[in-house]
Backbone as ProteinMPNN parsed JSONL, in Angstrom:
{"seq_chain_A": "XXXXXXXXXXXXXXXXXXXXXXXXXXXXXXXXXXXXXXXXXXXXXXXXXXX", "coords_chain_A": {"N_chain_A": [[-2.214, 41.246, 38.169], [-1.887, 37.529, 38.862], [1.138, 36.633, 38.889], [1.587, 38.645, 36.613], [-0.202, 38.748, 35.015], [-2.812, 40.332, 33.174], [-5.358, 42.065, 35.176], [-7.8, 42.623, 34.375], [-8.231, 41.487, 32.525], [-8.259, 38.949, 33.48], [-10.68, 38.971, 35.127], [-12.235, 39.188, 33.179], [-12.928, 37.165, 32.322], [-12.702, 34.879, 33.858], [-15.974, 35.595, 35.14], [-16.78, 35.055, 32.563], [-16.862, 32.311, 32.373], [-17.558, 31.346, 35.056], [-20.569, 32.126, 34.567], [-21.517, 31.104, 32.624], [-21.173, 28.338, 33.006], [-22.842, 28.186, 35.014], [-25.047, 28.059, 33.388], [-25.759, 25.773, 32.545], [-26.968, 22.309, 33.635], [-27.261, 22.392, 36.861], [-26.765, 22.298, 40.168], [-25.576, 24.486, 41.865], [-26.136, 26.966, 43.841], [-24.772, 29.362, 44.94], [-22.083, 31.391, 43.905], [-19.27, 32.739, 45.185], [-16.338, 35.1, 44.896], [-13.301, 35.99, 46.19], [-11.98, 38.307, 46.555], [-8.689, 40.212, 46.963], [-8.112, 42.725, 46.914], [-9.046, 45.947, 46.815], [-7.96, 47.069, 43.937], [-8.692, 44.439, 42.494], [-11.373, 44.028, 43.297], [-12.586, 46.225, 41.862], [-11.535, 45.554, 39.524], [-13.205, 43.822, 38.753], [-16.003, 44.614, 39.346], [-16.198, 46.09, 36.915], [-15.704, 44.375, 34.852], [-17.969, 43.015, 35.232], [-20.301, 44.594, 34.507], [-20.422, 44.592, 31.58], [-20.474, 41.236, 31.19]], "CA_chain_A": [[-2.7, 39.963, 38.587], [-0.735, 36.569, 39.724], [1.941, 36.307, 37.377], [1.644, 40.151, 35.621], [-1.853, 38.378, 33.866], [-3.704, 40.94, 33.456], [-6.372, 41.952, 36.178], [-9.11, 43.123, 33.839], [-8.658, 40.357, 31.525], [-8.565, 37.529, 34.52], [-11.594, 38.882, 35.401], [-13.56, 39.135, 32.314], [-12.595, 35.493, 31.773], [-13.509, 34.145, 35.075], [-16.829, 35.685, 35.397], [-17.72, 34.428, 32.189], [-16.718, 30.845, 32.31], [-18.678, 31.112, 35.894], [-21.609, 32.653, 34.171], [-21.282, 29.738, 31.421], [-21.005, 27.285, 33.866], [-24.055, 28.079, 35.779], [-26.567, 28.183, 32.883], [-26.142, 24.586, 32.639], [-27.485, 21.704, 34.377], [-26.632, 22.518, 38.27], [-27.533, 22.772, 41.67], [-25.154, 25.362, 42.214], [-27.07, 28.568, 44.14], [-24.05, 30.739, 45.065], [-20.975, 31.976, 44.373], [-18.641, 33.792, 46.019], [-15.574, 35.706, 44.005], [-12.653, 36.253, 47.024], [-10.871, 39.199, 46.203], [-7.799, 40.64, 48.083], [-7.621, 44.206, 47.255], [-9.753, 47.174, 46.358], [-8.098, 46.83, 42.694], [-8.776, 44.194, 41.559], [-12.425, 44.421, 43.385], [-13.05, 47.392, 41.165], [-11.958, 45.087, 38.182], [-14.182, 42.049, 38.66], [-17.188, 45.148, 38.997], [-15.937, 46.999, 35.95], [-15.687, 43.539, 34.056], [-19.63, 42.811, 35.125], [-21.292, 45.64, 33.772], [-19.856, 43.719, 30.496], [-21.132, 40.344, 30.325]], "C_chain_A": [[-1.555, 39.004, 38.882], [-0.03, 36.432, 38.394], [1.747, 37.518, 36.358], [0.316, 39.457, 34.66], [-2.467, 39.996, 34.569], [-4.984, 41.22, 34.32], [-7.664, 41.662, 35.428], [-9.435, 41.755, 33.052], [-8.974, 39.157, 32.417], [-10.324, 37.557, 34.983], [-12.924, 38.459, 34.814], [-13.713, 37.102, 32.495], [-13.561, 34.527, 32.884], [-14.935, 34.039, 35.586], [-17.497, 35.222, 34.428], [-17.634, 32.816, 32.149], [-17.847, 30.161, 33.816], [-20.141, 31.207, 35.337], [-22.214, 30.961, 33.725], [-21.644, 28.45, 31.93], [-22.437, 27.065, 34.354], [-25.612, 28.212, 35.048], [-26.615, 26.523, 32.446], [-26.829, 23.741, 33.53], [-26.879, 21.654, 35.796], [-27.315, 22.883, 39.679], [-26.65, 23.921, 42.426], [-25.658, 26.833, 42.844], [-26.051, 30.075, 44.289], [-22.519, 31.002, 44.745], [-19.8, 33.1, 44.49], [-16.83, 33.908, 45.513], [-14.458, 36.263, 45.388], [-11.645, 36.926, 46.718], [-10.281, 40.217, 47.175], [-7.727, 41.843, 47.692], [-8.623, 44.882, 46.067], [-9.624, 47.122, 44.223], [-8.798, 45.641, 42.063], [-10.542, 43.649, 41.822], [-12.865, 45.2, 42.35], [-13.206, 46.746, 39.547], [-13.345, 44.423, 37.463], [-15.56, 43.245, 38.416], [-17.248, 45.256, 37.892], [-16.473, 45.94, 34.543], [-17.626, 42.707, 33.85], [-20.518, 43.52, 34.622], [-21.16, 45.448, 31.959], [-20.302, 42.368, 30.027], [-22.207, 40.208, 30.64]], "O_chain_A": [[-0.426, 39.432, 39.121], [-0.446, 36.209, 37.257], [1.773, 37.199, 35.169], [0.092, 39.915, 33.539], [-2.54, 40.519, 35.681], [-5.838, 40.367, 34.075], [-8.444, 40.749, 35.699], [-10.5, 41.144, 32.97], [-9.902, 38.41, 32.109], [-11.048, 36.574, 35.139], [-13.95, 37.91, 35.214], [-14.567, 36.249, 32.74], [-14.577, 33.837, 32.79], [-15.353, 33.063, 36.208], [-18.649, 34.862, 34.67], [-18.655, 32.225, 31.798], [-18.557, 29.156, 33.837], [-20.913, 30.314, 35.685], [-22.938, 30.109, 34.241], [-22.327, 27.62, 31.331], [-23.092, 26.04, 34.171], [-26.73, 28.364, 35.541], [-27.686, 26.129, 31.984], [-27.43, 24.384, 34.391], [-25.958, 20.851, 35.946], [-28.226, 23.653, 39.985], [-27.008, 24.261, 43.554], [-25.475, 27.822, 42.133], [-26.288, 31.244, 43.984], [-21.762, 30.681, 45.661], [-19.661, 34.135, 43.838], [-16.093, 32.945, 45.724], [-14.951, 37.33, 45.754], [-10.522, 36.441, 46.581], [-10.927, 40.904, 47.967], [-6.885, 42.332, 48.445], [-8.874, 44.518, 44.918], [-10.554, 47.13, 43.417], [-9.502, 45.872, 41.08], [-11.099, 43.015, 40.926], [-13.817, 44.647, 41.799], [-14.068, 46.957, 38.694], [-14.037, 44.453, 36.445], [-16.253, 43.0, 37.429], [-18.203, 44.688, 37.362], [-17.203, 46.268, 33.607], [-18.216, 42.171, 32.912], [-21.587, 43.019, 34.274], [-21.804, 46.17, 31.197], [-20.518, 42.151, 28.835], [-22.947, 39.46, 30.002]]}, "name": "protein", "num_of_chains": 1, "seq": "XXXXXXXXXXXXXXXXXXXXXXXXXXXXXXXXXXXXXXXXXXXXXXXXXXX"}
């Protein structure tokens, strides 16, 4: 990841603070996770079947 951070761990993190985020009060409907390469695609899946 940016800065040798871990992929797997950036991911878990991110998807749940999104998660987190969106069970509050929001009008938020979508969003969209912009990832540049196959790895760390594979993470962000790997890390969803998780929270």
């Amino acid at each position: 990841g940016v800065y040798r951070f871990p992929v797997e761990r950036a991911s878990l993190i991110a998807l749940k603070t999104v998660i987190s985020y969106l069970k509050g009060d929001t009008n938020i409907q979508e969003v969209v996770f912009v990832l540049f390469d196959s790895n760390t695609e594979n993470a962000y899946k790997r890390s969803l079947t998780t929270v």
